[in-house]
C-alpha positions as CSV (number, residue, x, y, z in Angstrom):
1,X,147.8,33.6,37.7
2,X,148.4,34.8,34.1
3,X,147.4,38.6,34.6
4,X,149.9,37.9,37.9
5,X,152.5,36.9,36.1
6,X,152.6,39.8,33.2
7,X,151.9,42.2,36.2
8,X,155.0,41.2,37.6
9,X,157.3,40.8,34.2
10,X,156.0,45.0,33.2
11,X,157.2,45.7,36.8
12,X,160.4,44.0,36.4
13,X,160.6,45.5,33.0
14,X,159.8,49.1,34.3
15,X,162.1,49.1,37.4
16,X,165.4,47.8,35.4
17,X,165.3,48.8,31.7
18,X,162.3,51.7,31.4
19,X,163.2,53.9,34.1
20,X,167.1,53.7,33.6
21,X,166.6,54.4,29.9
22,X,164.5,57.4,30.2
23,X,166.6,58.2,32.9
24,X,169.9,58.2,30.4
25,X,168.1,60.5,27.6
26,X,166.6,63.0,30.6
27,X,170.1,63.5,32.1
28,X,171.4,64.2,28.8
29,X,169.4,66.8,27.6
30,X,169.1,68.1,31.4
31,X,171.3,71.2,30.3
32,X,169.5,72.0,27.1
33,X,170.5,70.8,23.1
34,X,173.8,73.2,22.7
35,X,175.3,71.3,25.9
36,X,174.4,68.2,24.7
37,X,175.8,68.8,20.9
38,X,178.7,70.0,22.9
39,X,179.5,67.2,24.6
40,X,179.1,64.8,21.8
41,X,181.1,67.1,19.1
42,X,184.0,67.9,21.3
43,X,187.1,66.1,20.2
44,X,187.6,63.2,22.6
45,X,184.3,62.4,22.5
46,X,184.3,62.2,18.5
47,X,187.6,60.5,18.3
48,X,185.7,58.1,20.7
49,X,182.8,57.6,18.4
50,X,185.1,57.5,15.5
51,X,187.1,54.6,17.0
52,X,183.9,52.6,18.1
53,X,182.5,52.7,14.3
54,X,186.2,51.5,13.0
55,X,186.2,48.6,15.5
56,X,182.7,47.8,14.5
57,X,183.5,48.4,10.3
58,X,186.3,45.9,11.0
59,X,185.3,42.6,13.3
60,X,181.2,42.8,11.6
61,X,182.8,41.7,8.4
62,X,185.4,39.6,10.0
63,X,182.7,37.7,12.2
64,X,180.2,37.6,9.0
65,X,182.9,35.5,7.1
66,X,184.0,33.5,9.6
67,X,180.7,32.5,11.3
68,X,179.3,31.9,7.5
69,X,182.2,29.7,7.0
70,X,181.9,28.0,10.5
71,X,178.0,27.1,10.2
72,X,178.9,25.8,6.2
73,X,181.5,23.6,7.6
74,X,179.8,22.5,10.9
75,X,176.1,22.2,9.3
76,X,176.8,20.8,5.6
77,X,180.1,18.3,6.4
78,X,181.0,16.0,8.7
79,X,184.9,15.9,9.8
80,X,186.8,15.3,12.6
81,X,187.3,18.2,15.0
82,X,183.8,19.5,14.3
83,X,182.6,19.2,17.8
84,X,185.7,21.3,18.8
85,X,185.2,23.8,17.0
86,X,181.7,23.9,18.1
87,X,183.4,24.2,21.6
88,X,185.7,26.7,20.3
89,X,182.8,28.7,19.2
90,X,181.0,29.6,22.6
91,X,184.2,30.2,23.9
92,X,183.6,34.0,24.1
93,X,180.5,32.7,26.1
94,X,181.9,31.4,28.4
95,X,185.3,33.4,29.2
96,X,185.3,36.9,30.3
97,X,186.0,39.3,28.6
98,X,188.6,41.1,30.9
99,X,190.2,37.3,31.2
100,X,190.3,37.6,26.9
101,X,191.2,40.9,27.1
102,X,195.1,40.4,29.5
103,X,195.6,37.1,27.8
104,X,196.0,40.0,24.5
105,X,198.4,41.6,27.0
106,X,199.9,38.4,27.9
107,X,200.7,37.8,24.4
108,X,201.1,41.2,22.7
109,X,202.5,43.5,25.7
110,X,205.7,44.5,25.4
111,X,206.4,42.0,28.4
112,X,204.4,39.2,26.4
113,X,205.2,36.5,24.1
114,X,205.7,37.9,21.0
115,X,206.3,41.7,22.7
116,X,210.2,41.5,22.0
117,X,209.6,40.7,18.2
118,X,206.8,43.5,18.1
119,X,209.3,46.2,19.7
120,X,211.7,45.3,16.9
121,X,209.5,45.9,14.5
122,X,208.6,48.8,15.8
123,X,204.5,47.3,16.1
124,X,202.1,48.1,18.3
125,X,199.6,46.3,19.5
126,X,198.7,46.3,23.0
127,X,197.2,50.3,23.8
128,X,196.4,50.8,20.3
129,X,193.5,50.4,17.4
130,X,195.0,47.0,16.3
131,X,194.4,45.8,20.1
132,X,191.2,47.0,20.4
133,X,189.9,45.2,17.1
134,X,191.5,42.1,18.0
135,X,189.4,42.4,21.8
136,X,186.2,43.2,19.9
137,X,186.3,40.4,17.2
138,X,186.6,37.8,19.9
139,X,183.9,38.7,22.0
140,X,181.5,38.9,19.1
141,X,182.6,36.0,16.9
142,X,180.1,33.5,18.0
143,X,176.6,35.4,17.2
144,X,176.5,35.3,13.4
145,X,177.8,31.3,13.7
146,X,175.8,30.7,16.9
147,X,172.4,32.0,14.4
148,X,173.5,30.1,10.9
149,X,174.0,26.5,12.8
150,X,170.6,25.5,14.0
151,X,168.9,27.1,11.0
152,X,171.4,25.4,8.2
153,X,171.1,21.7,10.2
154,X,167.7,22.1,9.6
155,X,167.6,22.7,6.0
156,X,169.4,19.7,5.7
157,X,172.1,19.2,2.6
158,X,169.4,18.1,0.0
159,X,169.2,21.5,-1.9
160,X,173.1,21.7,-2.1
161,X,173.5,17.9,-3.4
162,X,170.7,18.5,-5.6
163,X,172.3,21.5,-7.4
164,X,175.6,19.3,-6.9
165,X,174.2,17.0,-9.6
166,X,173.3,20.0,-11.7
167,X,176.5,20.7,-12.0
168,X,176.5,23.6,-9.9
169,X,180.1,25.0,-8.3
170,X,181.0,25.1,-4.5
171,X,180.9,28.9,-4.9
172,X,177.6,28.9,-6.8
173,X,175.9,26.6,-4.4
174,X,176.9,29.0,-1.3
175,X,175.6,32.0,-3.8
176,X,172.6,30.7,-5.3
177,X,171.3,27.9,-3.0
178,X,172.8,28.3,0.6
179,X,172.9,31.9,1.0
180,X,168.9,32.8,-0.2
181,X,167.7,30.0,2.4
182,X,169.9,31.7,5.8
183,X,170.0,35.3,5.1
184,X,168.0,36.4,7.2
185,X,169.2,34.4,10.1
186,X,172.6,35.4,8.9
187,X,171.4,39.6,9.3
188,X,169.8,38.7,12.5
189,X,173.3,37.5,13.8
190,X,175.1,40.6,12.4
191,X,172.7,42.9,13.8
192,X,173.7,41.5,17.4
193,X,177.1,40.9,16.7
194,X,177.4,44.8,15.8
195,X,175.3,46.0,18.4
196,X,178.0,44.1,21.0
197,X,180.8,45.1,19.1
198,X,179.8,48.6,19.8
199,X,179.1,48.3,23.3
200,X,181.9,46.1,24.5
201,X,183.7,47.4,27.7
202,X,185.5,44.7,29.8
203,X,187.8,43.7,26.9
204,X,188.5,46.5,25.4
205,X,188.9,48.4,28.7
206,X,192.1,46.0,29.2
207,X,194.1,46.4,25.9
208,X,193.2,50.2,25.3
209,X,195.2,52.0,27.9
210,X,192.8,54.8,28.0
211,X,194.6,57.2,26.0
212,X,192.3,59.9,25.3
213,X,191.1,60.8,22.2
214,X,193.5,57.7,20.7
215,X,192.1,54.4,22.3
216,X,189.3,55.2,24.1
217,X,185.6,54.0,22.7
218,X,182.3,54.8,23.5
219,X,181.5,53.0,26.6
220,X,185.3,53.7,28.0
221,X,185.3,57.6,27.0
222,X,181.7,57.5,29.2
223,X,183.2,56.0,31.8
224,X,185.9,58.7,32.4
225,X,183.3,61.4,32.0
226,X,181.3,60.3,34.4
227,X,184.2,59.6,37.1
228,X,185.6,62.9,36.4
229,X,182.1,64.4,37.3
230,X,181.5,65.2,33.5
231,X,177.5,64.2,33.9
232,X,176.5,66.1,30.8
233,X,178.9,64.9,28.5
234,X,178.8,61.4,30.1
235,X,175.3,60.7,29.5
236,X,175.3,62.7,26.1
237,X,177.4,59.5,24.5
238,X,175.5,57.5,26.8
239,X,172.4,58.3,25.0
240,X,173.9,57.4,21.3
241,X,174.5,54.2,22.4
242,X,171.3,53.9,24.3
243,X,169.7,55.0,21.0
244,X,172.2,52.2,19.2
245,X,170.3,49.7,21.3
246,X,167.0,51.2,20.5
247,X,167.4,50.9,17.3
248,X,169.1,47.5,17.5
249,X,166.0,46.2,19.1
250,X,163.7,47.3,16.3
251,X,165.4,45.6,13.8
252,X,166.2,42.4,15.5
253,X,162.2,42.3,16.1
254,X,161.8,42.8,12.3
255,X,164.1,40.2,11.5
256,X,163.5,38.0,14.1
257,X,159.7,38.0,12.9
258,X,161.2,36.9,9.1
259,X,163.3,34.4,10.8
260,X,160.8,32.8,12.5
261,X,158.8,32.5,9.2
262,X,161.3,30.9,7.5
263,X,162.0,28.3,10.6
264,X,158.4,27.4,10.1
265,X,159.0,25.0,6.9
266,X,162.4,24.0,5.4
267,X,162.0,25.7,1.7
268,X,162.2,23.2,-1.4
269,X,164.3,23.1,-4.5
270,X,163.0,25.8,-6.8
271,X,162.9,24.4,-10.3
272,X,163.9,27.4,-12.0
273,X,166.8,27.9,-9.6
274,X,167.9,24.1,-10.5
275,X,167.5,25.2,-14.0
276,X,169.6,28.4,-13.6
277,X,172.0,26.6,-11.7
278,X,172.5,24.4,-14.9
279,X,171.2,26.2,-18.0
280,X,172.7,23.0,-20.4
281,X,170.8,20.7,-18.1
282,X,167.7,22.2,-19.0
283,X,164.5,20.2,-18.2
284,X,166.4,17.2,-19.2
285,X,168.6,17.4,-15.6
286,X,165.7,19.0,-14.0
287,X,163.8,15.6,-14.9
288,X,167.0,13.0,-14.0
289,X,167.0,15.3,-10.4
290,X,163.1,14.4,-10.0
291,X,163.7,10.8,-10.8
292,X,166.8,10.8,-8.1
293,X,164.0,11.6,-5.2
């Protein structure tokens, strides 16, 4: 039954990821390496790549703050309104993202809600970069919060009262005690939320107007190719982010291999963290923080 059962999950594996990936890289060398440096060097397809990596460079950073902030908040305190923003959080999950991506046009087109005020202004939104970063940060906000939660509830808040007493700082807590104890969960989560970020379609597809060489990305500058017959050039950008996703997959098993290391125990107060935390305290506050527990 076991032998059955991995015979059938390599089959499965073969038919629907193998064979279509070695399919992508064959098609696009088909015609040799100077086509395929053509077709990822000509202009549209580097203003393509160009605008990808600046959507990316923008909501990564954006989603590392906020999903940091989030899993702090949700993890370490208890308010009210926490469960809704939990809710809030898999939101992206559970909307799609062409339904996120008109509700941008509902808002921002020039027929939306705040369209009259943007004309005025002479602002652009809608069919432009600013649109397109405001799609891609919503569909990948929850994976670096959706990573730090689980791991951060299980630490518990004992390390951060303890340097609390020490005298530590909010910001020097998050630095020295919270931060050492989730970053790897917290790379794991940016390695996904960048790897989505670059190959987001349905949202962006709806707020870009497909402008060539201005507002098309990656996936939506393949999709043109290949509907225009452009099969060379098509699966040439296909293969970089085929190659993206390779490369994604390596390092989420590397850091998914750390990250399941540190899951395995909750780490303990390092003394000579608490001591560092509080160099006046000495061993004197190191002692009153033993006699506490």
């Amino acid at each position: 039954m076991q032998w059955t059962l991995i015979a059938l999950a390599l089959g499965f594996m073969t038919l629907f990821l193998f064979i279509p990936l070695a399919t992508v890289f064959a098609e696009a060398f088909k015609k040799g390496w100077q086509v395929y440096l053509t077709a990822i060097t000509e202009p549209d397809a580097l203003a393509a790549i160009k605008l990808t990596l600046i959507a990316a460079a923008i909501s990564v950073p954006l989603n590392l703050v906020f999903g940091l902030a989030a899993a702090w908040a949700i993890a370490k305190f208890d308010f009210r309104g926490k469960q809704l923003l939990l809710t809030l959080i898999d939101l992206p999950f559970s909307v799609s993202p062409v339904i996120a991506g008109l509700i941008y046009v509902l808002v921002f087109g020039l027929q939306g809600w705040f369209g009259e005020w943007l004309r005025e202004h002479d602002l652009k939104i809608i069919f432009a970069v600013p649109g397109i970063v405001l799609a891609t940060v919503f569909v990948t906000f929850p994976f670096v919060a959706r990573e730090l939660i689980p791991l951060m509830q299980a630490q518990g808040i004992e390390q951060e009262e303890a340097a609390r007493v020490l005298g530590a700082g909010g910001w020097q807590i998050l630095r020295r005690v919270t931060l050492p104890n989730v970053q790897w969960a917290l790379l794991y989560g940016v390695i996904l939320c960048n790897a989505r970020a670059m190959g987001e379609f349905g949202a962006v597809s709806v707020v870009s107007g497909h402008i060539r060489g201005q507002t098309n990305t990656m996936p939506l500058h393949i999709e043109i190719a290949y509907n225009e017959y452009q099969f060379a050039a098509a699966f040439a950008v296909a293969s970089l982010l085929a190659a993206l996703a390779l490369v994604t997959l390596a390092l989420k098993y590397l850091v998914e291999r750390r990250l399941q290391q540190e899951k395995r125990g909750i780490p303990q107060v390092d003394p000579a963290l608490a001591v560092n935390l509080n160099p006046r305290g000495g061993r004197a506050g190191l002692a009153r923080t033993r006699g506490h527990s």
